[in-house]
N, C-alpha and C positions, 0 to 999 in steps of 0.2 A: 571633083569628088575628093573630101580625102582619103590621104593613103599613108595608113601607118608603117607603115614600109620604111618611109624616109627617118623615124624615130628610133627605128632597130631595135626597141625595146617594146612590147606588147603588153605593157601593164598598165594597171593605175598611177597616176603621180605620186599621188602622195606614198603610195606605199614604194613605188619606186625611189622617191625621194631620201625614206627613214633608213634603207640600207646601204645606198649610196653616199649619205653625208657620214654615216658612221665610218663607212671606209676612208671618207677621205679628209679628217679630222688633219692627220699630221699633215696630210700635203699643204691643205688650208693654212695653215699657220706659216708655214714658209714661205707662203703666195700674197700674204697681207698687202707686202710694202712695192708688191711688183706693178710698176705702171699702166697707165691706161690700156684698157681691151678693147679698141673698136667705140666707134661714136653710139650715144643713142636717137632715139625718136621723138620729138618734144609735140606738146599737145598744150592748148589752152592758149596763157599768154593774152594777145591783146590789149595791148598797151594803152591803145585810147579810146578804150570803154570807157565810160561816164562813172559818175562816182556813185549816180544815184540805181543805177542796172548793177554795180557792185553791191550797193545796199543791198538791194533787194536779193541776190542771189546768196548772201550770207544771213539774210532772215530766213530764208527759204532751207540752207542746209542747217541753221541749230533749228529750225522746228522741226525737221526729220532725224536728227542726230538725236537730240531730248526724247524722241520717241520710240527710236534704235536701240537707246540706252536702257531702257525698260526689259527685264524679265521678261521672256515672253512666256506665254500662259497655256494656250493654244494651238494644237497642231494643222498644220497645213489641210489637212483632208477634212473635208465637213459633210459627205455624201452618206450616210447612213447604208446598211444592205437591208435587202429587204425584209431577210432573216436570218438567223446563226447560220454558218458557215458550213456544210455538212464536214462530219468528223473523219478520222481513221484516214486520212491522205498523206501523203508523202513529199516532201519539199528536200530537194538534194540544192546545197552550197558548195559552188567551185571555192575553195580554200588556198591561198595562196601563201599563205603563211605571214603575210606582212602586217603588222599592227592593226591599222586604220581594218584592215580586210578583215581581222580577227574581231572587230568592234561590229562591223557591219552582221557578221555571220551571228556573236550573240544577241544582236537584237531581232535577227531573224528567228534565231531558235527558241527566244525569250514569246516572243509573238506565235511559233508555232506550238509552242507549251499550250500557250493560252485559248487555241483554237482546235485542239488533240488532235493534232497532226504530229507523225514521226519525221523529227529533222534529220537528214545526215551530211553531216561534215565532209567533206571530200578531197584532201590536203590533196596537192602536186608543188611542182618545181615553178615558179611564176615567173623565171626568168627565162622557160623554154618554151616556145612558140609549139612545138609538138605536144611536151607534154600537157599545156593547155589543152590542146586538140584531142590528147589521150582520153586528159579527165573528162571531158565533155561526152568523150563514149562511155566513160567508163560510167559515167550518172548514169546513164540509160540501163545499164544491168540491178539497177537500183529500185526496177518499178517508179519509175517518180511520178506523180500530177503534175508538176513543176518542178523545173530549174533554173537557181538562180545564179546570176555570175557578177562579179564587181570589179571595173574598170577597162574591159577587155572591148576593144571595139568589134564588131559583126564583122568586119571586114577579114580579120585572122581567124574564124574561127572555122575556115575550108567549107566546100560547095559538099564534100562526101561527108562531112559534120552535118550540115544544116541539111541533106538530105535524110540522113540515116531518124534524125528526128521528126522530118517532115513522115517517114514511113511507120515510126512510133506512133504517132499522135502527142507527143508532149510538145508543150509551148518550154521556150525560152526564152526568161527574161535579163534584160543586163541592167548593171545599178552603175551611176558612179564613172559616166561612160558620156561622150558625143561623137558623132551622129549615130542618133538609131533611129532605123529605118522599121517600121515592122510587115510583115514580108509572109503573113500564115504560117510562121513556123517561128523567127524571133518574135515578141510584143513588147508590143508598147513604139511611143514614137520620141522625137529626143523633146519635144516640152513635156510628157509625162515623168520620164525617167528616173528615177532618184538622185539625186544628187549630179543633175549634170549641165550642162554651160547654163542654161535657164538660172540657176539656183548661186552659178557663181557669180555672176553679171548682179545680181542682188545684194550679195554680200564687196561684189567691187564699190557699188552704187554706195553703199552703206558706209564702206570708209572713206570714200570721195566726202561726203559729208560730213564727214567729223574732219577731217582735213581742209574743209573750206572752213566751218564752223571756227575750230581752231588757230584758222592764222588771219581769223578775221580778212577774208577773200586775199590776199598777199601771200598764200604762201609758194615755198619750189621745194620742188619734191622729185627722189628720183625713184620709180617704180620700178621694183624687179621684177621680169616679165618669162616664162616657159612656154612661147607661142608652138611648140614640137606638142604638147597636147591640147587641143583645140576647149575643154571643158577649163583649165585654167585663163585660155586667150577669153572667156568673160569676165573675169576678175578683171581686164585692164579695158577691156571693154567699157563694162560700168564703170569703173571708175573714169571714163576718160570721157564718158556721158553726162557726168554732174560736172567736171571741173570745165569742159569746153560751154556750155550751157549756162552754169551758174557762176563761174568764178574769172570774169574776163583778167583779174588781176595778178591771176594761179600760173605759176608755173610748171610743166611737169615732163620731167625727161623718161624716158623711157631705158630703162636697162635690159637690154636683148639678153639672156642666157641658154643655150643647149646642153640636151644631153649630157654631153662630157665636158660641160664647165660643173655638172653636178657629178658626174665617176671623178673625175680627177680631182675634187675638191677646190677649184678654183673659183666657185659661186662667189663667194662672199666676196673675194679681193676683188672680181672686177667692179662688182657693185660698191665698194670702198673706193676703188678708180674712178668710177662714176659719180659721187659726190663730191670726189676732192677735183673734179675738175670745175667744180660751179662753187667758191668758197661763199656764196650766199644758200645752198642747197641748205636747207632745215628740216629735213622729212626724209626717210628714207620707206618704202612703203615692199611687203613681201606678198606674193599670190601665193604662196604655202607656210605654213608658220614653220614648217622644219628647218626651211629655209633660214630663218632668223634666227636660229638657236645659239648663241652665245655673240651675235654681233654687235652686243651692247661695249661688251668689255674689248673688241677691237677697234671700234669705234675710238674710245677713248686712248686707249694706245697709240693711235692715230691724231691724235690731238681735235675730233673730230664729236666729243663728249655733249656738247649742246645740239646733237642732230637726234630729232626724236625716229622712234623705231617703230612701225608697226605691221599692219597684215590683217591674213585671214589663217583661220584654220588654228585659234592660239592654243598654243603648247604649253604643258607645266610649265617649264623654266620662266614663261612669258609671265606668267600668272603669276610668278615670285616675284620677276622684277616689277612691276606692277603696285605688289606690296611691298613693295622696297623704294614707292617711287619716282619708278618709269613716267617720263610724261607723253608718250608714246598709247597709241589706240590697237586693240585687237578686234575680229570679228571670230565670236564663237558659234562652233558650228559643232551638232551631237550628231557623233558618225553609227550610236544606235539608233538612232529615228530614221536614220538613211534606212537601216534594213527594217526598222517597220515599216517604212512607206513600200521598201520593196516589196514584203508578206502582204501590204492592201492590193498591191498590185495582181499577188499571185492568188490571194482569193476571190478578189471579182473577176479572173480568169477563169476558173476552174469551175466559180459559180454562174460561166456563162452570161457576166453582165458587162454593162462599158465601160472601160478604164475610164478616171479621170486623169486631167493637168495638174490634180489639186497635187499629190508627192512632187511634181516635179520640183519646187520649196520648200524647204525645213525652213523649222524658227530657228532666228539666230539673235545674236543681241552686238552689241557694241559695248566693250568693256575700255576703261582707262583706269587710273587710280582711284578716280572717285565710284567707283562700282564695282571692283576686282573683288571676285567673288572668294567665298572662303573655303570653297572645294577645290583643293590641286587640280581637278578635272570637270571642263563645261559641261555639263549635260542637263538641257533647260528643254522643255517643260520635264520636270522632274516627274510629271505621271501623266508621261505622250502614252506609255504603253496602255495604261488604264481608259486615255482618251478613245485608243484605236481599237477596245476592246468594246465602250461604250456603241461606237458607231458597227462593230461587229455584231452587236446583240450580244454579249458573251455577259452573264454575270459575274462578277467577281465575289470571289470566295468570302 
C-alpha cells in the first residue's frame, strides 16, 4: 500500500515543486559544480539487438511522435449526458494556493459558470496536513453537492474526515492524485482520476518517442526521476516502456531525486552530476517542467551546451527557449482541462450516472522548435470547455 507518510509532504508535486525551487534558487547555484550524488538506474541498452528490430522501433516512434506533434483538437471524454445537468448546486474547491492548483480550480469554476452551479473557492495552508483536514470540514459547512480536491492522496485525509462526509451524504472527489481508491464516500478510482499516473505514463510514453525518433534509436539519456510521488513514477514508467521495447540501441540512466534535493535546491546539480558522469549522455530528460527551469544556461556553464533538454509539464521559460532555438522536446499539458475533467466527474456524480476512464487523459501535444507555439502558455484544445459543454447539453450563449 502506499504510504505518504514516508514523503512528509501531502500535496501535489507540481505545486509542491513551483515553491520549493523558488526557495531554493541561490542554494542551486552554489551546488552546480558539486560532485556526483549517488548512482542511477539504467534501462534499455542492449547492445546486440540487430540493426533491422532497431529500424523498426525508430519507424515505429517518428510515426507516433509526427502524430504527438499535432494540436490536439479533441477532449478526452466522448460520453454525452443524457441531459443538462440540473442547475442551482454547489461545487466547493480545496484551494491550496499553489499555481498549477489555482489553474485547476479556474477551470473548475469556468465549467461551473457554465452548468449554474455556485463555485466556492476554499483557500487553506497546503503545507499542513491538519489544515488540509480543517478545510475538508470546513466544505461541508458550505452545503456542497460536491467536493473537489487536487493532489492530496485519501490516505491523509483521516478516518473522522471521511466519516463526517460519509454522515453528510456528500461525495469527494480528488484530481491530480494516485492511488484512489473509491470507498462510497471518496469517487472515482485512480484510472478515472484527472490528471493521475494513467495520464502521466502517456505523456512519459510520448517523450520516450521523440527521444528515440530523434537520435535515430542511438540515443543516452539521463531522466530525472520523483519516485516519492507515485503519479510522477509514470512519467519514467512510460518512458521506460517505449525505449526498453522499441530502442534496443537507447541508453537511459535514471536520475533518482527526493524531497529535499527539491527544498534545498540541489535538483539540478545532481542531475548535472548525472550527465557528466557518461560524457556521451546527449538528452537530459525532466518528469516536471519546473524542474528544468533555467538548466539550459547551466548546462552550458558547464561546458555541457550540446545536451538537449526536455520534459513534461512545459513551462514559459521552456517555450522561449524553444523560440530561441532549443533542440530539446516538451510535452504540453493544460492543467484547466484537468479541472474540467474533474467538473464531468462531479456531474455525472450528482447526476446519479457512471463515471467514465475517459478524464482520466487530457490532450497533450509534443512541442520542439519546429511547432513551439505562439502563446507564452499551453492550453490546447483551445475550446475543451465549449467541447465539455457540448457533451453537457448546455447551449452556448
Amino acid at each position: 500500500m502506499y504510504r505518504f507518510s514516508r514523503a512528509a509532504v501531502p500535496f501535489s508535486p507540481r505545486t509542491f515543486i513551483r515553491k520549493r525551487l523558488a526557495a531554493g534558487v541561490a542554494a542551486l547555484c552554489l551546488c552546480l559544480l558539486v560532485p556526483a550524488c549517488g548512482g542511477g538506474t539504467k534501462a534499455g541498452g542492449g547492445a546486440g539487438a540487430s540493426g533491422g528490430d532497431q529500424s523498426a522501433g525508430v519507424t515505429k516512434a517518428r510515426q507516433a511522435t509526427d502524430a504527438s506533434m499535432q494540436p490536439p483538437t479533441r477532449i478526452s471524454q466522448t460520453v454525452p449526458l443524457p441531459q443538462a445537468p440540473p442547475t442551482g448546486k454547489t461545487v466547493v474547491f480545496l484551494d491550496n494556493g499553489y499555481p498549477d492548483t489555482k489553474k485547476i480550480g479556474r477551470g473548475i469554476e469556468q465549467a461551473a459558470k457554465a452548468v449554474s452551479w455556485n463555485y466556492v473557492d476554499l483557500p487553506f495552508d497546503g503545507a499542513s496536513p491538519s489544515a488540509l483536514q480543517a478545510a475538508l470540514l470546513n466544505a461541508l459547512t458550505k452545503s456542497p453537492s460536491v467536493v473537489l480536491e487536487a493532489g492530496y492522496p485519501q490516505t491523509v485525509f483521516g478516518q473522522s474526515v471521511i466519516d463526517a462526509y460519509k454522515k453528510a451524504g456528500v461525495p469527494l472527489i480528488p484530481n491530480s492524485t494516485y492511488p484512489v481508491t473509491a470507498n462510497g464516500t471518496i469517487v472515482g478510482t485512480s484510472d478515472g482520476v484527472s490528471n493521475g499516473y494513467r495520464n502521466n505514463y502517456k505523456m512519459g510514453q510520448a517523450l520516450a518517442n521523440w527521444f528515440v525518433a530523434d537520435s535515430n534509436g542511438k540515443g543516452n539519456a539521463v531522466l530525472e526521476s520523483l519516485p516519492t510521488f507515485p503519479t510522477l513514477q509514470g512519467i519514467a514508467d512510460g518512458f521506460k516502456q517505449v525505449t526498453s521495447t522499441q530502442c534496443p540501441g537507447c541508453k537511459v540512466t535514471i536520475a533518482t531525486i527526493g524531497l529535499s534535493d527539491v527544498a534545498s535546491g540541489v535538483l539540478q546539480s545532481k542531475v548535472i552530476s548525472a550527465v557528466r558522469r557518461d560524457p556521451n549522455t546527449g538528452y537530459v530528460f525532466f518528469d516536471n517542467g519546473e524542474f528544468g527551469v533555467g538548466i539550459q544556461g547551466k548546462l552550458s556553464t558547464t561546458g555541457l551546451s550540446k545536451v538537449k533538454v526536455g520534459g513534461v509539464s512545459i513551462q514559459p521559460q521552456q517555450i522561449e527557449d524553444l523560440r530561441r532555438g532549443s533542440d530539446g522536446a516538451w510535452v504540453g499539458l493544460s492543467e484547466y482541462t484537468v479541472g474540467y475533467g474533474a467538473m464531468d466527474q462531479a456531474i455525472r456524480q450528482v447526476m446519479g450516472l457512471p463515471l467514465t476512464d475517459n478524464n482520466g487523459t487530457q490532450p497533450l501535444q509534443v512541442l520542439d522548435k519546429t511547432n513551439v507555439p505562439s502563446a507564452d502558455e499551453w492550453d490546447l484544445p483551445a475550446d475543451a470547455l465549449a467541447q465539455y459543454k457540448t457533451l453537457w447539453k448546455i447551449q452556448s450563449p
